[in-house]
C-alpha positions in Angstrom: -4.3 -67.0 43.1 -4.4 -70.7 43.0 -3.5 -70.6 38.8 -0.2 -68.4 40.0 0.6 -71.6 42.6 -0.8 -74.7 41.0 -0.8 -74.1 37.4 -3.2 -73.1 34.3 -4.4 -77.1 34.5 -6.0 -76.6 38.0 -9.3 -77.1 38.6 -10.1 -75.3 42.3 -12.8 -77.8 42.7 -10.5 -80.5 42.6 -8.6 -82.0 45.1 -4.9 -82.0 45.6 -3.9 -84.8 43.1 -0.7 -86.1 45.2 -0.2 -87.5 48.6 3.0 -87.8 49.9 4.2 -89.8 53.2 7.0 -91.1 54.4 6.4 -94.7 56.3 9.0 -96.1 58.9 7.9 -99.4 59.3 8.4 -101.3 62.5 5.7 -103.9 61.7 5.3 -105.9 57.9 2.3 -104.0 56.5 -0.6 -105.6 55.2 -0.7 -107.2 51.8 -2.9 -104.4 49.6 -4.1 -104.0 45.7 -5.6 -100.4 44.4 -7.4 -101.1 41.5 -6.9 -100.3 37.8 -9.0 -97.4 36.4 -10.8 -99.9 33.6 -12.7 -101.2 36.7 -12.4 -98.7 39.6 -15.7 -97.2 39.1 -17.5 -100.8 38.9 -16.3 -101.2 41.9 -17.1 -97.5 43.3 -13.6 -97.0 44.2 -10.7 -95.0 42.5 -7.4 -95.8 41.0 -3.7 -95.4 42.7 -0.4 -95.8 41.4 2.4 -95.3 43.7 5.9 -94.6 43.6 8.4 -96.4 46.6 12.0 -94.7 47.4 13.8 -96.6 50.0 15.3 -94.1 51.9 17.1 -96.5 54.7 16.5 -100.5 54.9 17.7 -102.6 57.3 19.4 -106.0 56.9 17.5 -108.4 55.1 14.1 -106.1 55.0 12.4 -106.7 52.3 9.0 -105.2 50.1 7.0 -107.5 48.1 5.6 -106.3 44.9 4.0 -108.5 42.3 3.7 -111.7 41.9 6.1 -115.1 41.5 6.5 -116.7 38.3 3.6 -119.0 37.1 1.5 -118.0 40.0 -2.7 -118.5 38.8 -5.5 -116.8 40.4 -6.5 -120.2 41.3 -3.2 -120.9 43.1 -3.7 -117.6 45.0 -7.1 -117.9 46.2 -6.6 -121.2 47.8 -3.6 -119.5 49.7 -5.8 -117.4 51.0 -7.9 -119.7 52.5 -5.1 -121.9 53.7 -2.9 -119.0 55.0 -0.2 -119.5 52.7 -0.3 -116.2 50.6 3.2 -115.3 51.2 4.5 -118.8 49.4 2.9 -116.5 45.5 4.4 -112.9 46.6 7.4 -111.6 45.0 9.6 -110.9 47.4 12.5 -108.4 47.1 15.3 -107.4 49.6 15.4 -103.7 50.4 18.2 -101.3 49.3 18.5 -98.3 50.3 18.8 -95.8 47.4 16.6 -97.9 45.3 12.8 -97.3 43.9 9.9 -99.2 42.7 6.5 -97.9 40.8 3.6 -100.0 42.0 1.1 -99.3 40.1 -2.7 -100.2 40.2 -3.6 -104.0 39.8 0.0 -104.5 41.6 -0.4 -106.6 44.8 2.2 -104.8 47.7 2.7 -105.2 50.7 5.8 -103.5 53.0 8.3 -105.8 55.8 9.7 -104.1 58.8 12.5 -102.3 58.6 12.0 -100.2 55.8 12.0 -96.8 55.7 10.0 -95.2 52.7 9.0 -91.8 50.6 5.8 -93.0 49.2 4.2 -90.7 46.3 1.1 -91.5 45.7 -1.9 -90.9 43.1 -4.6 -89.0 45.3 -6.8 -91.6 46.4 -9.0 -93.0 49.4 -9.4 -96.7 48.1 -7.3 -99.9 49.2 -8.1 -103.2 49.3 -7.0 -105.3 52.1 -6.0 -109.0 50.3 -4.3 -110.4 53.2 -2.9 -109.5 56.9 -0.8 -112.4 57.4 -2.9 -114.4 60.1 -3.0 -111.5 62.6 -5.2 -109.6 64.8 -5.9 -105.7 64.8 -5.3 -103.6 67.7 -8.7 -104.8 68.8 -7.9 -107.9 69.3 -9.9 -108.9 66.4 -8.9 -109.9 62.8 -9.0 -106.9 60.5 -11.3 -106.8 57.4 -10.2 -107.7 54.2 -11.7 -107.3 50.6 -11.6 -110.5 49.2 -13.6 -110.2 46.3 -12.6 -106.3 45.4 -9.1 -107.8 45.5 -9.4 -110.8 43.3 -11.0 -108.6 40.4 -8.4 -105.5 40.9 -4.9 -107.8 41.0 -2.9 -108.4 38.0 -2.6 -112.1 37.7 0.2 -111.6 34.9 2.3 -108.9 37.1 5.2 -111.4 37.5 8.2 -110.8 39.7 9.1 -106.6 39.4 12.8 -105.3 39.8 14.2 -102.5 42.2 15.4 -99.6 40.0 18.6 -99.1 41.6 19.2 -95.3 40.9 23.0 -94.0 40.6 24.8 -91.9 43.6 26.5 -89.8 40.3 26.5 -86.0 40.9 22.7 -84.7 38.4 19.2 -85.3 37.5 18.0 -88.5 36.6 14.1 -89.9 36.0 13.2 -92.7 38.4 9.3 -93.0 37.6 7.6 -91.5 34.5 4.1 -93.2 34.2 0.4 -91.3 33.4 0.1 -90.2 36.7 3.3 -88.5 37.9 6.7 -87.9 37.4 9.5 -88.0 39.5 13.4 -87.4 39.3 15.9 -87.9 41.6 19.1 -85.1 42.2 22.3 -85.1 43.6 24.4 -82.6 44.5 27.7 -82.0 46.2 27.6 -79.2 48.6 26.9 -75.8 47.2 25.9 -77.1 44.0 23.0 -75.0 42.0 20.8 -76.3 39.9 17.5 -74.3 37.9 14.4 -76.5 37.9 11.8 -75.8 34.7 8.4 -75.9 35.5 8.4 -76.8 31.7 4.8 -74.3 32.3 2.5 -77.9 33.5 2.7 -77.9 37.0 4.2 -76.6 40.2 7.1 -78.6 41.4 7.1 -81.0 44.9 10.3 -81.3 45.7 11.1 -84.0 49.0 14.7 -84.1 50.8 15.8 -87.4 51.3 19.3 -86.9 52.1 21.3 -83.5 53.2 19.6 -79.9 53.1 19.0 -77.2 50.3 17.7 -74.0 49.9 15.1 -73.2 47.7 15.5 -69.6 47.6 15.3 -68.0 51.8 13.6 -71.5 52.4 15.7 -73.8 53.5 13.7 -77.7 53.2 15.9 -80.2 55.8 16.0 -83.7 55.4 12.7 -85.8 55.8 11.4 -82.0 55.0 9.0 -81.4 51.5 8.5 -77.9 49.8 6.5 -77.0 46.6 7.3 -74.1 44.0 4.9 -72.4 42.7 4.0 -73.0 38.6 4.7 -69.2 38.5 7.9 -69.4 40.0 11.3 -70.2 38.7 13.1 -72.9 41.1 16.3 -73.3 41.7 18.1 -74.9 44.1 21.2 -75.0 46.3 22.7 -77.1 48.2 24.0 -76.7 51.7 25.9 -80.0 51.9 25.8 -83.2 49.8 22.3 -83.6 49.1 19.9 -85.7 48.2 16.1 -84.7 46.7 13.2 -85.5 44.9 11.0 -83.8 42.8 7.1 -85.1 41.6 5.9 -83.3 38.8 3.7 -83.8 35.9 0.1 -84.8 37.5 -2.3 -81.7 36.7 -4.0 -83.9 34.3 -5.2 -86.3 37.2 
């Protein structure tokens, strides 16, 4: 019964409203923009807001997420043209531990040497504002979305912080926006802890450090689970643990 797993909220005919991926980047990703709901449908595409854990950084990677102070959409479009986009993105140094909400109308884009749990709002549309001068695999630039883009970025979305969540033994909310919610827990090893359902959703629950059992399942790291909305959850760890858990998005 897909009400017993998902939740009295569920509409069958609906898709899944979360995607969930982790990216290990070896290569700077392409700078992107989702864009807002107040003009998605103009522009026949669909919202997504995203939420960015840093699992593991190396030295001096970095994630770009806004833009700098003062920037104009004038300054920005002629950087486009002239190649010098990077000199208006916000630029922030990885840490690992740390999260980041990009939501739509943010510009984004990931460097190399990130590792990353990306949560995501269900959705098929990105535009491409920028790929840094570069040819696909092809051989050939890659299409971008110029004008999509310059309609769908926040021009006031001015230099965003890291949330730096704490290492302290518990529960503790590191995104909480329309679209989902997720906490981050830590546990020493053996630890329980009961997860409410609080009767909205089932839980997703993403290992980012460590192992635990959710009851006989055991979800290792890099691993993902879901409980179901009929369920009671509760979770034990086998050794100092790390884990996530997305709830809160039936009304998608």
């Amino acid at each position: 019964n897909p009400e017993n797993i998902l939740g009295r909220n569920w509409n069958k005919d609906d898709k899944f409203p979360i995607l969930v991926k982790w990216l290990d980047c070896s290569d700077r990703l392409s700078l992107q923009v989702h864009p807002p709901t107040s003009i998605a449908k103009s522009l026949n595409g669909e919202p997504k807001t995203e939420n960015w854990y840093i699992a593991n950084a190396n030295p001096n990677a970095g994630l770009f997420a806004g833009l700098k102070n003062g920037t104009t959409k004038e300054d920005f479009e002629k950087s486009l043209k002239n190649g010098q986009a990077e000199k208006y993105c916000h630029r922030i140094v990885s840490k690992k531990d740390s999260s980041i909400l990009i939501e739509s109308g943010r510009i984004h884009a990931i460097d190399s040497g990130n590792l990353i749990l990306e949560i995501q709002q269900n959705s098929d549309t990105t535009y491409r504002v920028y790929d840094w001068d570069r040819n696909g695999l092809n051989g050939k630039p890659r299409e971008l979305h110029l004008e999509q883009s310059m309609k769908s970025i926040d021009f006031e979305d001015y230099e965003p912080n890291l949330l730096k969540t704490t290492k302290d033994i518990g529960i503790e909310t590191i995104a909480h926006c329309k679209e989902f919610r997720i906490r981050k827990c830590n546990l020493n090893p053996k630890d329980l802890i009961h997860l409410k359902n609080e009767n909205i959703d089932c839980l997703l629950i993403h290992v980012v450090e460590g192992s635990i059992m959710v009851g006989d399942e055991k979800i290792n790291l890099g691993e993902h689970g879901l409980s179901p909305y009929s369920n009671s959850c509760t979770v034990q760890s086998n050794e100092q643990s790390t884990f996530l858990v997305t709830d809160q998005f039936s009304q998608l």
